[in-house]
TORKOL-4160 file (C-alpha; in steps of 0.2 Angstrom, whole numbers, padded with zeros to 4 digits, m for minus):
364
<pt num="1" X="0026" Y="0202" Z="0164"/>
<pt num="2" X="0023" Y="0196" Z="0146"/>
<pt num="3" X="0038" Y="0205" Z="0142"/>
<pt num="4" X="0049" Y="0200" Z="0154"/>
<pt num="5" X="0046" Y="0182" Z="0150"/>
<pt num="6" X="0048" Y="0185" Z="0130"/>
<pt num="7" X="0065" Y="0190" Z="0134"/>
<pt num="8" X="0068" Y="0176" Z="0146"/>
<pt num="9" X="0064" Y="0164" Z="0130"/>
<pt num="10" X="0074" Y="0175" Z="0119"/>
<pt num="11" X="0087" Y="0173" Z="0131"/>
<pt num="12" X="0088" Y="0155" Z="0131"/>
<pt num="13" X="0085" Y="0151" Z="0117"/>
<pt num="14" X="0100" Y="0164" Z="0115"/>
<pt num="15" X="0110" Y="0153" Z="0124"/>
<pt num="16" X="0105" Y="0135" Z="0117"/>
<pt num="17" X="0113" Y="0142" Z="0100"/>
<pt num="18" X="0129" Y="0147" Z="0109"/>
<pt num="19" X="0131" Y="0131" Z="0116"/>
<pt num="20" X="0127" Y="0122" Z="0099"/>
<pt num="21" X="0140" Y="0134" Z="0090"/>
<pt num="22" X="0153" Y="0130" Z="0102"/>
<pt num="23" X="0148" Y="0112" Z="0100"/>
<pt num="24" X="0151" Y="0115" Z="0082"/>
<pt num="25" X="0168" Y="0121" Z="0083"/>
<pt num="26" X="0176" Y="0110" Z="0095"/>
<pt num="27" X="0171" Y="0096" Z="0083"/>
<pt num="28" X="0178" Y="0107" Z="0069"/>
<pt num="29" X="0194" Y="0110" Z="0079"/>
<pt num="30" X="0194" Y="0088" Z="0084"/>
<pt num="31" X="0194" Y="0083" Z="0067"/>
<pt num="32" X="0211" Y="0095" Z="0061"/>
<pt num="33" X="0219" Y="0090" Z="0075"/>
<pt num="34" X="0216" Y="0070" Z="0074"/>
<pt num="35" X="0212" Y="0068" Z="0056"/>
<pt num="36" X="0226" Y="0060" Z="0047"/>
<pt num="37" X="0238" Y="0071" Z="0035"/>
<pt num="38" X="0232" Y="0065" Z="0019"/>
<pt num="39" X="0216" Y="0057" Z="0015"/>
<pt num="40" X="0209" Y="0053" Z="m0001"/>
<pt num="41" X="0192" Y="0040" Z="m0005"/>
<pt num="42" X="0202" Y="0030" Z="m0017"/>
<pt num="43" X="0213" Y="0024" Z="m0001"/>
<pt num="44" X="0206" Y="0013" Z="0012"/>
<pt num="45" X="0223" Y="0012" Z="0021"/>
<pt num="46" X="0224" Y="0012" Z="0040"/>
<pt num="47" X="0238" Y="0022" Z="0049"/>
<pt num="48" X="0248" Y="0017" Z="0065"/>
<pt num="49" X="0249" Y="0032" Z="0074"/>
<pt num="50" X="0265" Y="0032" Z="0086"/>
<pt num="51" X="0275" Y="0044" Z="0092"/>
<pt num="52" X="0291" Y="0049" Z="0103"/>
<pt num="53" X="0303" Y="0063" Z="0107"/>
<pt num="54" X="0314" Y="0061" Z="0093"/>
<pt num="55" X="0310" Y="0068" Z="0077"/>
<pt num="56" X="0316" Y="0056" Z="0065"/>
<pt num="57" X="0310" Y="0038" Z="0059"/>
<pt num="58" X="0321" Y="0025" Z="0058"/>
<pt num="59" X="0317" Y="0011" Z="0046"/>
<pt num="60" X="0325" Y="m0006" Z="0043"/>
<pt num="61" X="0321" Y="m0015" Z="0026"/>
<pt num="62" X="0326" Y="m0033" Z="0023"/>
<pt num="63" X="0327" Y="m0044" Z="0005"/>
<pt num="64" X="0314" Y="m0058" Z="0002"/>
<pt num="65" X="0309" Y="m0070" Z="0015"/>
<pt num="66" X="0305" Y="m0087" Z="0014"/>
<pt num="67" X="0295" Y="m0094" Z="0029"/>
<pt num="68" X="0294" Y="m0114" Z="0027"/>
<pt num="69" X="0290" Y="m0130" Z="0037"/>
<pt num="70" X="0309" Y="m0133" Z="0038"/>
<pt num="71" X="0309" Y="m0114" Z="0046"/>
<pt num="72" X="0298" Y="m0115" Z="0057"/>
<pt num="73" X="0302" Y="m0132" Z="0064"/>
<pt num="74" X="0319" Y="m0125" Z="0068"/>
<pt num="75" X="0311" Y="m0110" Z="0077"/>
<pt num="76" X="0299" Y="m0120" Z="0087"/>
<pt num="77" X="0314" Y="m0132" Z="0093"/>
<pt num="78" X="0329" Y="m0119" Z="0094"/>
<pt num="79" X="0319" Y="m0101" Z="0095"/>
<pt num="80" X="0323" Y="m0085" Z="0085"/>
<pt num="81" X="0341" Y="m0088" Z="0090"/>
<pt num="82" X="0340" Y="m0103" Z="0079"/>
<pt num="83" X="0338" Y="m0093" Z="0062"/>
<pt num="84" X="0342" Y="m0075" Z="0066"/>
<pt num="85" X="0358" Y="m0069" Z="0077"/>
<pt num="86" X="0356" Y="m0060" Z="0093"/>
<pt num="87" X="0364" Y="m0045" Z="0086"/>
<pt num="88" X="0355" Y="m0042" Z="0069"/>
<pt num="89" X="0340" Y="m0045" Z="0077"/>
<pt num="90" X="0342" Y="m0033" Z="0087"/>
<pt num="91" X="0347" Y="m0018" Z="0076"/>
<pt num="92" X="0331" Y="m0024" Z="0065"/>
<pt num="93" X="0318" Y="m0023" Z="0079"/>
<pt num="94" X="0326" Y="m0007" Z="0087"/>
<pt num="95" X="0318" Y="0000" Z="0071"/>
<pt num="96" X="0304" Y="0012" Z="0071"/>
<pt num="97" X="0300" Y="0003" Z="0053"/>
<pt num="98" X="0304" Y="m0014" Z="0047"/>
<pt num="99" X="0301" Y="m0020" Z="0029"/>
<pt num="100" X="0305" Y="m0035" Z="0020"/>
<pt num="101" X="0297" Y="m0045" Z="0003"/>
<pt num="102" X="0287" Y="m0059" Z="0010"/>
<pt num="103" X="0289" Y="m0072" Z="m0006"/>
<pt num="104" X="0276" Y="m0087" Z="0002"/>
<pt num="105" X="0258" Y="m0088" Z="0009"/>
<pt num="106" X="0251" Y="m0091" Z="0025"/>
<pt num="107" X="0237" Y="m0103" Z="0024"/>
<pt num="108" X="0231" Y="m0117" Z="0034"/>
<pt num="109" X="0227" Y="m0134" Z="0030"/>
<pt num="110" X="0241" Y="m0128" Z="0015"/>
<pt num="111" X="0255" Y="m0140" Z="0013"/>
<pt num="112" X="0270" Y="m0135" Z="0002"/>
<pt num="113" X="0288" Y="m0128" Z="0006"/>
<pt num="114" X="0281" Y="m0113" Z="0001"/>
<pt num="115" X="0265" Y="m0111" Z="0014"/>
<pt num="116" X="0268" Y="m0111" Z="0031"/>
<pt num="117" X="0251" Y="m0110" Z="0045"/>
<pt num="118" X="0247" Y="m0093" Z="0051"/>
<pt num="119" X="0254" Y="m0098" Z="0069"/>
<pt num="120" X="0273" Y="m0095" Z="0059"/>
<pt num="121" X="0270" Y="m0077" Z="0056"/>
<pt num="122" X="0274" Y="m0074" Z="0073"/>
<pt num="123" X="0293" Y="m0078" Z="0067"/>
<pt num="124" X="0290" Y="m0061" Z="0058"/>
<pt num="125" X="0284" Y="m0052" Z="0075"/>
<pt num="126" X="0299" Y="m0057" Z="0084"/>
<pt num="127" X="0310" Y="m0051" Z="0072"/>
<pt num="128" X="0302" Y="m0037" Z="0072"/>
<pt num="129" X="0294" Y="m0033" Z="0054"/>
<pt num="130" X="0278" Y="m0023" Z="0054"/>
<pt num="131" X="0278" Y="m0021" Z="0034"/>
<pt num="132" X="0277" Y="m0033" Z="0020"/>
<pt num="133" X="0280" Y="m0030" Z="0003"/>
<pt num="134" X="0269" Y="m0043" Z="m0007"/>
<pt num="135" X="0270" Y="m0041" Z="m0026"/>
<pt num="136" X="0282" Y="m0054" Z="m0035"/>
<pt num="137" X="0282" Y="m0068" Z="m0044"/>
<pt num="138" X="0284" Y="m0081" Z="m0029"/>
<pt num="139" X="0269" Y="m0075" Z="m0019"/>
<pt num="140" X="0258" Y="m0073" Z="m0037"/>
<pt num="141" X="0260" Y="m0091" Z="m0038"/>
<pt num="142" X="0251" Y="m0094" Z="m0026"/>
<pt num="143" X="0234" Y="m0092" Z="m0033"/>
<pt num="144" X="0223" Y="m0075" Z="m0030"/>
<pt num="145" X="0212" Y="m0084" Z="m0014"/>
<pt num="146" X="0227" Y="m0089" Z="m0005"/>
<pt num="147" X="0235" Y="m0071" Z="m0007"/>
<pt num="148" X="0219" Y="m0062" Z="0002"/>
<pt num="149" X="0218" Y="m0075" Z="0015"/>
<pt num="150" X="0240" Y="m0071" Z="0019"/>
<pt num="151" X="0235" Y="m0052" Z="0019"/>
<pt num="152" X="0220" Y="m0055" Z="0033"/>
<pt num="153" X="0232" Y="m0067" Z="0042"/>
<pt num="154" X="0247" Y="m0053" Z="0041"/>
<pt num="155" X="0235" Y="m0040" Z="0048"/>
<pt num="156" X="0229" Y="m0050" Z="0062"/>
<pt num="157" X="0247" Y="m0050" Z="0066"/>
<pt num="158" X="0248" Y="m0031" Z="0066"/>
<pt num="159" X="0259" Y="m0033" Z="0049"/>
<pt num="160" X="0252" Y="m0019" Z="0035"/>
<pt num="161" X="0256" Y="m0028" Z="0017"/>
<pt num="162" X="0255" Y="m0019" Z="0000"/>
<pt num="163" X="0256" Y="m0024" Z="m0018"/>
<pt num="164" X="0240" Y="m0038" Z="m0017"/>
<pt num="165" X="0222" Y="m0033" Z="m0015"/>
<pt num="166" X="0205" Y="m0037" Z="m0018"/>
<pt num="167" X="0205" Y="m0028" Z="m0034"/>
<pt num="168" X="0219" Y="m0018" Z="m0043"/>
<pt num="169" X="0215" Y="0000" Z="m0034"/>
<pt num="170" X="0218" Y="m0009" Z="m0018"/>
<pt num="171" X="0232" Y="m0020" Z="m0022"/>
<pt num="172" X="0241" Y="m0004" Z="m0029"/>
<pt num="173" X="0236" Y="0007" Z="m0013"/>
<pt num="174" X="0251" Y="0011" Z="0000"/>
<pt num="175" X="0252" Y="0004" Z="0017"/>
<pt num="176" X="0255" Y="0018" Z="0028"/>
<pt num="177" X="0265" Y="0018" Z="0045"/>
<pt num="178" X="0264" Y="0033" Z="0055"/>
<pt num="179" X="0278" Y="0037" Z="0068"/>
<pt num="180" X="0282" Y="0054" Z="0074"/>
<pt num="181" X="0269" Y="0061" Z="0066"/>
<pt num="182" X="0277" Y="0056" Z="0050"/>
<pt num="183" X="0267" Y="0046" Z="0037"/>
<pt num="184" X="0281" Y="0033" Z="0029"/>
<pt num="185" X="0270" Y="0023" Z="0014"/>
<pt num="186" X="0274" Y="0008" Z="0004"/>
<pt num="187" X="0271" Y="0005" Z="m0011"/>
<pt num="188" X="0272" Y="m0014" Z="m0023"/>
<pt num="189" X="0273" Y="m0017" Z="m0038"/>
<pt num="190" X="0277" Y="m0029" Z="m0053"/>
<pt num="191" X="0283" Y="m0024" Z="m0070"/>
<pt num="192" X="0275" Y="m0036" Z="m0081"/>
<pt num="193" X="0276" Y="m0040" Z="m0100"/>
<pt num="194" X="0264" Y="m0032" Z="m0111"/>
<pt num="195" X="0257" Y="m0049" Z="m0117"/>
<pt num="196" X="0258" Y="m0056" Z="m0100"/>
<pt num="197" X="0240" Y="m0063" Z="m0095"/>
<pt num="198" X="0245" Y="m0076" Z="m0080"/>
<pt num="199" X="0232" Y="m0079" Z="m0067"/>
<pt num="200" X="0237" Y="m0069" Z="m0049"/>
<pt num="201" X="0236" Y="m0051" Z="m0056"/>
<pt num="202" X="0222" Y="m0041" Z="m0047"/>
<pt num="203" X="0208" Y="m0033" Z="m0060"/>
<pt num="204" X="0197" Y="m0018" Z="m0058"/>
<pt num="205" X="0179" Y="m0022" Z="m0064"/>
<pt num="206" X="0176" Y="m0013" Z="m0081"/>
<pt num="207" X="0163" Y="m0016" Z="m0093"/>
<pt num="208" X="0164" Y="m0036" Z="m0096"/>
<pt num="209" X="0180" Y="m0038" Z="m0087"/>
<pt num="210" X="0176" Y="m0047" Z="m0070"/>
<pt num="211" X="0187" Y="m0039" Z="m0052"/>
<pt num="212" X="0200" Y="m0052" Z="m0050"/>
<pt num="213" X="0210" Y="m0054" Z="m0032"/>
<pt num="214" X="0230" Y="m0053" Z="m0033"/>
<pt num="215" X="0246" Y="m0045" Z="m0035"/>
<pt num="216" X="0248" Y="m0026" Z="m0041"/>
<pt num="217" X="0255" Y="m0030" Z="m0059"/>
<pt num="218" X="0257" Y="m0018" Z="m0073"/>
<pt num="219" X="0266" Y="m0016" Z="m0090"/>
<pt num="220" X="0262" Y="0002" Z="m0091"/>
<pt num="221" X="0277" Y="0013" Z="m0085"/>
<pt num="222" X="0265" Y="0029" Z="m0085"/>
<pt num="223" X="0251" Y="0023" Z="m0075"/>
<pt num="224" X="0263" Y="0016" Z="m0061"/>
<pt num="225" X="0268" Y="0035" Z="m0062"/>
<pt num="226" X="0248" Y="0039" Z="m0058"/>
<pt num="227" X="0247" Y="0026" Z="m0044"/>
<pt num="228" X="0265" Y="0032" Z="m0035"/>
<pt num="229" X="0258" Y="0053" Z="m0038"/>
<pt num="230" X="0243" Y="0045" Z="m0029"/>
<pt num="231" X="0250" Y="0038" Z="m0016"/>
<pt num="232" X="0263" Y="0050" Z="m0014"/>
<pt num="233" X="0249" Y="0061" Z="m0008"/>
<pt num="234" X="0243" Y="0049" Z="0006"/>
<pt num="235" X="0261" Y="0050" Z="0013"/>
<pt num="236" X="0276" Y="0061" Z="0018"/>
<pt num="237" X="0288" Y="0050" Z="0012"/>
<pt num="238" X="0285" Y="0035" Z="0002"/>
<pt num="239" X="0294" Y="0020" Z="m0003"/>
<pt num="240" X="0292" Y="0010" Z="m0020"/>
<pt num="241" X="0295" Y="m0008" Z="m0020"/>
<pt num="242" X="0297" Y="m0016" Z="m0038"/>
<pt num="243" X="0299" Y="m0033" Z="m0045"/>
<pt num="244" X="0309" Y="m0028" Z="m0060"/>
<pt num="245" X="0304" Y="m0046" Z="m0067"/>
<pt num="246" X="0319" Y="m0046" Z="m0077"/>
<pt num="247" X="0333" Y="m0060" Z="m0075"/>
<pt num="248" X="0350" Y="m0058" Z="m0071"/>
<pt num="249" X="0360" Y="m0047" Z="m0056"/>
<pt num="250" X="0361" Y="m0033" Z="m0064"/>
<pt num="251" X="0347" Y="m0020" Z="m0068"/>
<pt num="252" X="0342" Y="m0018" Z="m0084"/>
<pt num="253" X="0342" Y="0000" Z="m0096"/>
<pt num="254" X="0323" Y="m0002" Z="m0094"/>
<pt num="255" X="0323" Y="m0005" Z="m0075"/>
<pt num="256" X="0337" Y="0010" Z="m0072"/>
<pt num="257" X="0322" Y="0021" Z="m0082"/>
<pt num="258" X="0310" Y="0018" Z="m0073"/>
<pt num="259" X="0313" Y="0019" Z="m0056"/>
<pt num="260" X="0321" Y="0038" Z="m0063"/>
<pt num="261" X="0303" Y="0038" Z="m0068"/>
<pt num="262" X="0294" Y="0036" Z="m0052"/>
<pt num="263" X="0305" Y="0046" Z="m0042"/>
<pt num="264" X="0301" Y="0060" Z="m0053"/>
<pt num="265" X="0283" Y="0055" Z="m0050"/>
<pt num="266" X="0284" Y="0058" Z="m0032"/>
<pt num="267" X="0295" Y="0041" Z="m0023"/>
<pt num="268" X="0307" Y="0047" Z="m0009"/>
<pt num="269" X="0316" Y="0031" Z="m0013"/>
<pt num="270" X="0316" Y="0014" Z="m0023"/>
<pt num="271" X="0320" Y="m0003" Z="m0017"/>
<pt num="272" X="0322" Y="m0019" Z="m0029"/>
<pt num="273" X="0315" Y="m0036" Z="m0024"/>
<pt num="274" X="0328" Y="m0048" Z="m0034"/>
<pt num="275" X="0337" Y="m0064" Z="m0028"/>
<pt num="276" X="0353" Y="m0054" Z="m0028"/>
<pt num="277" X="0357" Y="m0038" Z="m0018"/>
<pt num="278" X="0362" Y="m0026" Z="m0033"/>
<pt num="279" X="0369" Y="m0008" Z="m0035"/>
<pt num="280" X="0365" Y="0009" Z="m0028"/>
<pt num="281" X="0364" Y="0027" Z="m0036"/>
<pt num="282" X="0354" Y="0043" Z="m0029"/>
<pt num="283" X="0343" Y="0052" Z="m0043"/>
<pt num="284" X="0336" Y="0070" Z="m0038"/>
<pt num="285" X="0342" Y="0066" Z="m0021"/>
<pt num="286" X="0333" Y="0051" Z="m0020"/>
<pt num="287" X="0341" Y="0035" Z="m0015"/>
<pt num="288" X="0339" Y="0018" Z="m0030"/>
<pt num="289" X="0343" Y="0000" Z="m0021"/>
<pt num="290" X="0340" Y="m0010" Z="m0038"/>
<pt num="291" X="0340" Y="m0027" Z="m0026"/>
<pt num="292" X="0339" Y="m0030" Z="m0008"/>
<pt num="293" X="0342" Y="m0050" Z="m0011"/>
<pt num="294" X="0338" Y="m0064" Z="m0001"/>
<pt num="295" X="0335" Y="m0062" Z="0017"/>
<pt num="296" X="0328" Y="m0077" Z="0023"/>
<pt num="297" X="0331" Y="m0091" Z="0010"/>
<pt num="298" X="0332" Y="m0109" Z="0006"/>
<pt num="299" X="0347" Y="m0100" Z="m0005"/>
<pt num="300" X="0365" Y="m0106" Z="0003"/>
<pt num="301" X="0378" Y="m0092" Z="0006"/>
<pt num="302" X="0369" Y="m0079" Z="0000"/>
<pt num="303" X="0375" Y="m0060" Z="0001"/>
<pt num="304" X="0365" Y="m0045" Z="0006"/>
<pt num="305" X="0362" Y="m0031" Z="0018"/>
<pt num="306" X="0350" Y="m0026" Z="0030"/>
<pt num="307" X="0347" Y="m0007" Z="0024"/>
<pt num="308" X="0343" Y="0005" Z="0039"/>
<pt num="309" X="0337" Y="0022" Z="0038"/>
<pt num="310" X="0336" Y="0037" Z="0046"/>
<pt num="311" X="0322" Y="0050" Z="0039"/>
<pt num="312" X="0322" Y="0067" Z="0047"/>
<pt num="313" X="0309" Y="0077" Z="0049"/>
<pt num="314" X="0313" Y="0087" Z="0033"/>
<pt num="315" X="0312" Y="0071" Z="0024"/>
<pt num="316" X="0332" Y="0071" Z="0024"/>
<pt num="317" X="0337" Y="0050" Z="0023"/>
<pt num="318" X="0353" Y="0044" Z="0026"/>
<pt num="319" X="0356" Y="0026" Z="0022"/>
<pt num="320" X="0367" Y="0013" Z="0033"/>
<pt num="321" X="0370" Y="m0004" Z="0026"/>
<pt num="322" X="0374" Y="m0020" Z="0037"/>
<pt num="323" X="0379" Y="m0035" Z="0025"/>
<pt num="324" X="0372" Y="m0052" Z="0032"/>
<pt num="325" X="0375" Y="m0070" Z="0025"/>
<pt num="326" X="0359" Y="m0079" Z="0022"/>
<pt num="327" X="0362" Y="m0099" Z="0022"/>
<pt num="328" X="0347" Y="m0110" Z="0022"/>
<pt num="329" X="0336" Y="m0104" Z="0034"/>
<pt num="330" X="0349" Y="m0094" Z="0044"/>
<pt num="331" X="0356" Y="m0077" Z="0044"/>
<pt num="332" X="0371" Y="m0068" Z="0054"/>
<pt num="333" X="0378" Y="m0051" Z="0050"/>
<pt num="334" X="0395" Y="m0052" Z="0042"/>
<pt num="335" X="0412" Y="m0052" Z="0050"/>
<pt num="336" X="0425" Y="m0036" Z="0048"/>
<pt num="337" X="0434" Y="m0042" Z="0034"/>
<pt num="338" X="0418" Y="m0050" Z="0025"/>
<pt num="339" X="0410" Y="m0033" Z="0024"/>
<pt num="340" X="0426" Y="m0023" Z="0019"/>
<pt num="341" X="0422" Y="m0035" Z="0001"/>
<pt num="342" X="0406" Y="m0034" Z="0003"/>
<pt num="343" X="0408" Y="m0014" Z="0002"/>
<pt num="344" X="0417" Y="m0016" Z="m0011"/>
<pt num="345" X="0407" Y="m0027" Z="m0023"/>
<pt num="346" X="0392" Y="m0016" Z="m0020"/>
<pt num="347" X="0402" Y="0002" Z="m0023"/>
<pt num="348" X="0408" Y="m0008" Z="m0039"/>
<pt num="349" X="0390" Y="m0013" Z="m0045"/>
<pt num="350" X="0385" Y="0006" Z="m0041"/>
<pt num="351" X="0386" Y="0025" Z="m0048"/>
<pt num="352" X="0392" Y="0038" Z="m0040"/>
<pt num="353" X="0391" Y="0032" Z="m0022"/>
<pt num="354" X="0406" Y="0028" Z="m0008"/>
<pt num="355" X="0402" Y="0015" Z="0007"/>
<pt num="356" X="0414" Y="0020" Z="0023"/>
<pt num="357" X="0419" Y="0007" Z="0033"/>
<pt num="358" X="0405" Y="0009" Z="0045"/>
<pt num="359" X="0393" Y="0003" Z="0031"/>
<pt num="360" X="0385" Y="0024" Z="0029"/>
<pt num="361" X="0380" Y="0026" Z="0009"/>
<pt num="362" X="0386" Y="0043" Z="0002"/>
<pt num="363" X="0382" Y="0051" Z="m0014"/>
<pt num="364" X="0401" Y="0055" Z="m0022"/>
């Protein structure tokens, strides 16, 4: 009898193990299966998690925009109609992905042509922008507080921002999209002048140096390099915004350089925040759009594009442009015969690129 009831202990306690082990392994199996691609403890990026039938990611990035009082007052009265028209609208929110260079704060109790109250962010919603790209020389200005307090207001809009941070490890951290199980970063950034020490750059603590709030700004062409291989490997395909911080419309020896730089560091593309939209040329396969211009502007009669792409799943991207006039406060996309010129002031600002007449970029 003392037998037969040693082995009935054995046995359960036989089977208490079984059922911890297979415990074991269905949280094993839980956390391959929902665990993000990449993950690395420098990063504290969240991911959007979407997906669909189709295998590609379609992504619309926009120049600089320039929410204002004026703006918003014209949006409140006339609706998005009154600054955006039907059909570009469309083609941007019928993205996956929509980008653009946010170049003011959001900031309440903030008066200035340059802050708006948080309520206008939702402009950005309708239009259908879920990405901001935040270091430049306008938002900088703003002051370090200002830029964190934007960053928690475009997240509580469901917006991701990159290129401003707490510190410079978070301000030079990607934000991450993720549709069709397809990770698509961004990444901001500002080349600054070696002597440049401006307020509005974020600072990791070291030593005696306090942690300073702002903008991702760096002089150092070979440690972007080590923030974009970083990054690069919290992402499948990753974008790298730059403020060139140089003046004039067309890129600089320096500028062309270093974007050929990155991309050899691990970008899948390069977009330039400028006043101007600027040329295009493909490195290793990689597309270069030096400048993307002015989007949404106090700027009158301004010329630039709305750049969509298509991103396969073998990380294949095919590049569609569709020129826009920007005029204070308003933008339409081009007529016919406006963007046959348009085409052709782009091709001739470019290298080794041909725009059909559909607006599709091809390496020639």
């Amino acid at each position: 009898m003392k037998d037969l009831e040693q082995n009935d202990y054995i046995k359960i306690i036989a089977s208490l193990l079984a059922i911890v082990l297979i415990i074991l392994v269905l949280k094993v199996v839980k956390v391959n299966f929902i665990k993000p691609k990449h993950d690395s403890k420098n990063f504290s990026t969240e991911e959007n998690i979407i997906t669909n039938k189709s295998g590609d990611v379609s992504v619309a990035i926009a120049g600089n925009v320039l929410l204002s009082s004026k703006l918003q007052t014209t949006y409140n009265s006339s609706g998005l109609s009154g600054v955006i028209s039907d059909d570009l609208q469309k083609k941007i929110s019928s993205s996956d992905i929509a980008i653009m260079n946010q170049t003011f704060s959001s900031v309440d109790n903030t008066a200035g042509e340059y802050h708006v109250s948080s309520t206008a962010l939702s402009i950005l919603n309708d239009m259908g922008f879920n990405m901001v790209s935040l270091s430049n020389n306008y938002f900088r200005q703003f002051g370090a507080e200002n830029a964190i307090n934007s960053i928690y207001m475009l997240k509580n809009h469901n917006i991701k921002a990159a290129g401003a941070g707490t510190n410079q490890i978070n301000a030079a951290a990607p934000a991450v999209y993720t549709y069709n199980n397809k990770s698509i970063g961004l990444m901001s950034v500002t080349i600054t002048d070696t002597n440049d020490t401006s307020d509005g750059f974020a600072i990791n603590s070291n030593g005696h140096v306090r942690e300073q709030m702002g903008i991702y700004g760096e002089s150092d062409i070979d440690r972007i390099c080590d923030r974009i291989y970083d990054a690069k490997n919290n992402c499948d395909f990753l974008i790298v915004n730059v403020n060139w911080n140089t003046s004039g419309a067309a890129p600089s020896k320096e500028s062309k350089s270093a974007a050929k730089s990155f991309i050899k560091s691990g970008a899948d593309m390069i977009t330039g925040c400028s006043n101007s939209f600027e040329g295009i040329e493909y490195y290793k396969g990689c597309p270069i759009l030096y400048g993307t211009g002015n989007f949404l502007h106090t700027a009158p009669q301004s010329k630039t594009a709305v750049v969509k792409l298509n991103i396969s799943r073998k990380n294949k991207v095919s590049i569609k442009l569709i020129p826009c006039i920007s005029d204070a406060y308003y933008i339409r996309e081009m007529t016919s015969t406006e963007k046959k010129a348009f085409y052709s002031d782009v091709t001739g600002l470019s290298k080794n690129i041909k725009i059909t007449k559909k607006g599709e970029v091809q390496q020639s």
